[in-house]
N, C-alpha and C positions, 0 to 999 in steps of 0.2 A: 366300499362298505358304507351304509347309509351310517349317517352320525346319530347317535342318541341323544336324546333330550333326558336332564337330570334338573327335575324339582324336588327342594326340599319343604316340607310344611311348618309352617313357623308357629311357635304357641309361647301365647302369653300367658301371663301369671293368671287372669281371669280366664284364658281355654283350659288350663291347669286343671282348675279346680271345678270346670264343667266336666271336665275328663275326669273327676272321683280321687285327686291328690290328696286329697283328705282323708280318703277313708282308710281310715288304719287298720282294722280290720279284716279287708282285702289286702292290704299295704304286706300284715305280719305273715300271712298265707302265702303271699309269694316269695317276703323275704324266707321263709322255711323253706322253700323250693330251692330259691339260691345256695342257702348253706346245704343240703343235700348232693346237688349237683358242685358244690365244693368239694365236699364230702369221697363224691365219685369222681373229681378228677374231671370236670365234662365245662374246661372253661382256660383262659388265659389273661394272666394282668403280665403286668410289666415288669423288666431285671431281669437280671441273669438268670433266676427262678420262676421266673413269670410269676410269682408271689408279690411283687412291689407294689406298695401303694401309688407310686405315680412319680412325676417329680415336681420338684419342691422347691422353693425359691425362699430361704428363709436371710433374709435385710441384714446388714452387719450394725453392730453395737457406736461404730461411730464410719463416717467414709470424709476421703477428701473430696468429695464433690457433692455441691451444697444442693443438687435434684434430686441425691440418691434416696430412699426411702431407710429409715434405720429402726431396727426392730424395736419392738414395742409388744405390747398385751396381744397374743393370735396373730401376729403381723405376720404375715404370708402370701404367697400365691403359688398356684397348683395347678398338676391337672392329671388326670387320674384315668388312665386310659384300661383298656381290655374289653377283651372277648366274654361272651356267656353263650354254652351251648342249650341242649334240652330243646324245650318249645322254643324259647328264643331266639337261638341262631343269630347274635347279632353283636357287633363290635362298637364302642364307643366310647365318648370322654367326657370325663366333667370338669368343665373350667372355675376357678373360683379365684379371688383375690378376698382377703379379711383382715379386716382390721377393726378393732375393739372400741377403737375412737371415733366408728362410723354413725352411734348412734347418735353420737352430738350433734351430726351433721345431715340427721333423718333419713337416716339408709340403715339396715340391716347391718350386725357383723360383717356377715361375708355376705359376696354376693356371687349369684351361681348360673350358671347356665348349662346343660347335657345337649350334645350332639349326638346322634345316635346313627349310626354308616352302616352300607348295606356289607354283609360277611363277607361276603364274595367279590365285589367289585370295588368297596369302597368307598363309593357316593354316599354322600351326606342326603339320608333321606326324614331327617326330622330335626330340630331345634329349638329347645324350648328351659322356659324359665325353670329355672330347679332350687329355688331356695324354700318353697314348699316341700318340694321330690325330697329332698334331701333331710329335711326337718323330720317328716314322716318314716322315710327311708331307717333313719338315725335312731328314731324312737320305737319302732315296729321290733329294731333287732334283741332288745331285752326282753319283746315280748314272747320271743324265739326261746331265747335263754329261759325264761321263767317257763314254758311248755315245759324243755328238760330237763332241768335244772332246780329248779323248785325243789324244796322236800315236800311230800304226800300231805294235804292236807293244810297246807300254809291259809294263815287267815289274814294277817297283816301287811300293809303293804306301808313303808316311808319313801318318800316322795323328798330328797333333795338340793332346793333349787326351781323355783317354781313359774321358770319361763318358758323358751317357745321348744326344745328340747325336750323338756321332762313333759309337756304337754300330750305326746307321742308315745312316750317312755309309758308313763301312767295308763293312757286305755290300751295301748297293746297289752299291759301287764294284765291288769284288770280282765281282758277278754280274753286271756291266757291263762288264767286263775279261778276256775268257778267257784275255790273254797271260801275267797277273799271275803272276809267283814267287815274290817276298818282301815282305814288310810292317815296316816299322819303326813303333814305336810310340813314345809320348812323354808324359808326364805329370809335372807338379812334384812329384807323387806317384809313385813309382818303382812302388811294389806295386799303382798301381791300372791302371798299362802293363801290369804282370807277366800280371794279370787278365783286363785286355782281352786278351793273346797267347792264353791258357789258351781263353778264349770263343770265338775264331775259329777256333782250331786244331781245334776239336769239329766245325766247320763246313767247313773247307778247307781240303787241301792246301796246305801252303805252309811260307818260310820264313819266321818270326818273330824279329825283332831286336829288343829293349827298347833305344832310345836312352839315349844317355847324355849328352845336350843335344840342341836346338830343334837348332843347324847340322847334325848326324846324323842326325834322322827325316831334314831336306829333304835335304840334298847330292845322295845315290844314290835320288832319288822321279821315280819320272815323272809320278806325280799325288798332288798334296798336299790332306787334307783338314784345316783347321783351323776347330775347331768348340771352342772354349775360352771360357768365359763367367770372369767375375773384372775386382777394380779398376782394373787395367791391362793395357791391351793388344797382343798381342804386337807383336815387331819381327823381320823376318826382315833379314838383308842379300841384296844381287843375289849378289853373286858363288857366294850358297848355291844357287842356282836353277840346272839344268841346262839347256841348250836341250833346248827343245821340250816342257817340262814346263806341266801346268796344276796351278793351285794353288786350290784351291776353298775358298770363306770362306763359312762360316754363323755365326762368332761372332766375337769379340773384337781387331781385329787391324788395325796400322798400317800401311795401304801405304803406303812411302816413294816419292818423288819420282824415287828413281834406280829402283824397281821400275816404277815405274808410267810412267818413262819407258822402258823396255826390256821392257814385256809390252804384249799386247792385253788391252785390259777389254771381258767379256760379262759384262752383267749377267740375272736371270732376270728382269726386265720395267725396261728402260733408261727410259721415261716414268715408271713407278712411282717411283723413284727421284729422277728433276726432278723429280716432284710433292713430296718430300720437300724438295728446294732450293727449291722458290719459295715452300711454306708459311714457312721457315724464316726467308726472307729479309723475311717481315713483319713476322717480332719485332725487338723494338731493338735484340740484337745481333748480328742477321743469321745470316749462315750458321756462325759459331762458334756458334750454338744448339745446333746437332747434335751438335757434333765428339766427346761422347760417348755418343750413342746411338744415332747409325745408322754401320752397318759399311760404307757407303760413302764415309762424308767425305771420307777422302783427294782419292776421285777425284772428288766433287762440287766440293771445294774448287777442284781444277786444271780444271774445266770450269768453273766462273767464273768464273776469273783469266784464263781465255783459253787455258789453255796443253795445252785439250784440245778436239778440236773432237766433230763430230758422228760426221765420217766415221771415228775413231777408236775408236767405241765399236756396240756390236754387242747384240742380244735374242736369248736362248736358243730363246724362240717363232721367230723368222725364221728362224732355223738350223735346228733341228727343223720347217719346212716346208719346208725346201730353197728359199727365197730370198734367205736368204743365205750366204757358202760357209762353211763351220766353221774350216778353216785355208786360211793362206794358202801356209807352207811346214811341213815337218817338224820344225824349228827355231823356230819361232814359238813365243815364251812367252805363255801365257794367264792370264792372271787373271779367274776365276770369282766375281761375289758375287750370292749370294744372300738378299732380302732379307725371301721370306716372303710368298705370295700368297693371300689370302682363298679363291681359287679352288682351291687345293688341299684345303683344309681341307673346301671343298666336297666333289670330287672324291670322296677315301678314307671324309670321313663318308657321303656317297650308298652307296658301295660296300661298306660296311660295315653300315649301314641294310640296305642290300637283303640281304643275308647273314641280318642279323638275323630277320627275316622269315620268310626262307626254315627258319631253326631255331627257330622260335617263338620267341625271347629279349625279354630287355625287360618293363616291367610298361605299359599301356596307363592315361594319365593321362585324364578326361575333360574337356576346356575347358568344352565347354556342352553341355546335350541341341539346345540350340534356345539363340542368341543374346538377351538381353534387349531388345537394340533392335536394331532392322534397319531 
């Protein structure tokens, strides 16, 4: 049998962004594709339920070996494997190592890369920078949320946290919102609110409020996105929450017991997430493993004390297939978390690949002419 040759195409953060990483836009249309095809079952991640985020390499609090890495703010690494079927047909991973202290050292949080392998045989047939893929990726999925999620007619949108996350979060929302009028923004850094208003206003009609506390973005929001990374994590109060408002979480942030008893919780894949409880619940000290680093705890914690059941909690996939209903009343407060699906990173790298392609971009790496052993 003749031996095959396996090149993969290599893209940098500048082929990236000739391939349209940026456009959110495009970005949130395919993520709605993805959660559909969640929806209908038409994909595979990792665990025992193919629901698993990936695995996860989280640093212990002190080691006897003075190389070892010891946790810290995001301090992790990962990798995040799975299938996606539909048009895509394609299986792959996203690598990432983060650590909070990288920016002191002029590197990004985390840093990423996606491989993306052919279905069927397995060949790595793309490689390429993803801490754009991912930012975009991250910030398109609220604007998913906000399509179904929204109450009728929302005008207001709060913004925060106003870095490279919410950057994402904001125009998917925004282009997912045609009722939108005003934006309040929010940042422990005031000039980097000022910033972000300056960035959008290039983009949209609208009017821009730089808050002047966390209760001011939310109070007058119909949809809250908080996407805030750091040592500790926010705390809003209920009475800040208006009815019928959704509040959408991609970062840092403590739902309290009196929230969480007065919203509904949709998560962007609700097994994904038990999959993160039961791992949890092997280590010795059970589910306070998590409590600072996955942004679901709150609500995992009250789903195994009891004090949350099943029928209370809801999957963006189900919703975006219209099997389950998105609201219940106009009044209905929603709590949104998302917690980051391998399959997205899929998603935007395939449709970015294929871009790439199409503009000749990329340096083509050679694997083998012919395999040494077959």
């Amino acid at each position: 049998m003749e031996r095959k040759e396996t090149n993969i195409l290599f893209l940098s953060e500048p082929d990236m962004i000739k391939a349209g990483v940026l456009d959110t836009v495009k970005c949130a249309a395919v993520m709605d594709e993805v959660f559909r095809l969640l929806g209908q079952g038409d994909f595979q991640m990792a665990g025992y339920n193919a629901h698993s985020h990936g695995a996860m390499v989280f640093f212990p609090e002190a080691s006897p070996f003075s190389n070892m890495p010891l946790d810290g703010p995001d301090r992790r690494y990962a990798s995040m494997p799975a299938y996606l079927g539909g048009r895509f047909h394609m299986t792959g991973v996203k690598w990432y190592g983060s650590n909070i202290e990288n920016r002191g050292r002029g590197l990004p949080r985390s840093v990423l890369m996606v491989c993306l392998n052919d279905a069927d045989t397995g060949e790595p047939v793309a490689i390429m920078s993803a801490n754009l893929l991912s930012s975009i990726r991250t910030g398109s999925v609220p604007g998913v949320a906000a399509k179904y999620l929204a109450r009728d007619g929302a005008q207001s949108v709060g913004i925060v946290g106003c870095g490279v996350i919410n950057r994402s979060c904001a125009r998917a929302i925004l282009n997912n919102l045609p009722s939108a009028r005003r934006v309040y923004a929010y940042d422990i850094v005031p000039e980097k609110a000022e910033a972000f208003c300056g960035e959008l206003r290039r983009e949209f009609d609208l009017t821009y409020i730089v808050a002047d506390s966390l209760e001011q973005a939310v109070a007058d929001s119909d949809v809250i996105s908080i996407a805030a990374a750091g040592p500790v994590p926010l705390k809003l109060e209920t009475e800040w929450l208006r009815p019928g408002s959704l509040l959408t979480v991609t970062g840092g942030f403590n739902a309290t017991d009196e929230i969480l008893e007065h919203s509904t919780v949709v998560f962007d894949d609700w097994l994904m997430h038990k999959c993160w409880m039961k791992e949890a619940m092997l280590k010795p000290e059970g589910i306070g493993s998590i409590r600072t680093k996955i942004n679901s705890y709150p609500v995992l914690k009250r789903y195994h004390d009891g004090l949350l059941g099943e029928e209370d909690i809801r999957s963006l996939g189900d919703i975006a297939c219209g099997t389950v209903p998105a609201r219940k009343s106009p009044d209905e407060r929603i709590l949104f978390i998302g917690g980051g699906l391998p399959l997205e990173d899929i998603a935007w790298g395939y449709t970015c690949y294929q871009e790439a392609l199409k503009k000749g971009l990329g340096q083509t790496l050679c694997l083998w002419k012919g395999a040494y052993w077959i």
